[in-house]
N, C-alpha and C positions, 0 to 999 in steps of 0.2 A: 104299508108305509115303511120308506127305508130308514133308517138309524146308524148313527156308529154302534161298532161291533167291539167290547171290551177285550184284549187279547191279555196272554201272560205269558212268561216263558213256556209255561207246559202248551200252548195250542198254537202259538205264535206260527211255527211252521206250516202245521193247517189250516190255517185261517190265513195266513197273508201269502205264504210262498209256493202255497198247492193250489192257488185261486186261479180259474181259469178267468178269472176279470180283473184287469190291474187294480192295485191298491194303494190308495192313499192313506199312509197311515201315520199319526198324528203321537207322538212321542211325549209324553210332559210329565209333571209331577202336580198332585192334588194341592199345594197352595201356592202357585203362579198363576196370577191373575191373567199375564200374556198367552200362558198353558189353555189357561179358561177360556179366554174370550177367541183365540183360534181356531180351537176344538167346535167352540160356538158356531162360527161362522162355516168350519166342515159339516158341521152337523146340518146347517140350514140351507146346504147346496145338497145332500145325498138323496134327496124326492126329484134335482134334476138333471141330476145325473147315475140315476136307480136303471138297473140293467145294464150299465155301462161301467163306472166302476165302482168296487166295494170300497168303503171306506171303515177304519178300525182305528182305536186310541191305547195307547198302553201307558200304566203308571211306571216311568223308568225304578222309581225306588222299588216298587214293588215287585217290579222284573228285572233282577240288574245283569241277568245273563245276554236276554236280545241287545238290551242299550248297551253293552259292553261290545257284542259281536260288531256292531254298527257303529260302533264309538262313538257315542252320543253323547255330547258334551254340554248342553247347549240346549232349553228349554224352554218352548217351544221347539222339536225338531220337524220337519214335515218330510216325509221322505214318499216318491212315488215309486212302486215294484210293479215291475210287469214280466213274467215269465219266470218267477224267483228270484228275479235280480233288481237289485234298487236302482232307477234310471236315476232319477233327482233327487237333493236336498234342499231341504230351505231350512234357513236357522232362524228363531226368533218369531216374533210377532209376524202373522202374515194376516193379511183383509182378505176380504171376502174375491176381490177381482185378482189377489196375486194366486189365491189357489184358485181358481177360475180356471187361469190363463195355464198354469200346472196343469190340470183338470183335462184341457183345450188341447194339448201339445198331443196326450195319450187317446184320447178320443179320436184326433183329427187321424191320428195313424192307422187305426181301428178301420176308420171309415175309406183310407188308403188302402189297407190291405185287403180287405172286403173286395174291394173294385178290382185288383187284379186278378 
């Protein structure tokens, strides 16, 4: 069963920017409720879209070197990487269909590149 994956400064690099599967990864602090309920709704998409991308959460306080590298202002942050590099952000609360649609853009590419 798939799950977010907790990151921190020390594994951040291995885990999100050495991933051969793009990565959604979900930026927050432990008492923001829009933090919570985001992370929520990543967590309850990663069984359908498991083998396609990983998905990973970091507490900014508690890592403040990646949230700084990234300038992470803004909690909730939802940032997508693919190849070490962050494609997208999104600030703040996001529902279940905006990270979807996130989700959707890097998938559908995936399924692009494959075919040629």
């Amino acid at each position: 069963m798939s799950k977010i994956v907790e990151v921190t400064d020390r594994n951040f690099d291995r885990e999100v920017l050495k991933s051969k599967l793009p990565v959604l990864a979900c930026f927050e602090v432990e008492w923001s409720l829009s933090s919570y309920a985001t992370c929520l709704f990543a967590d309850k998409l990663t069984r359908e879209y498991e083998d396609k991308v990983k998905f990973v959460k970091m507490d900014i306080e508690k890592s403040p070197e990646v949230s700084t590298r990234y300038h992470v202002i803004a909690v909730p942050s939802i940032f997508l990487f693919k190849d070490s590099q962050p494609l997208k952000k999104l600030l703040g609360f996001q529902n279940r269909r905006s990270l979807r649609a996130l989700l959707n853009c890097v998938t559908a590419e995936e399924v692009l590149s494959s075919k040629n």
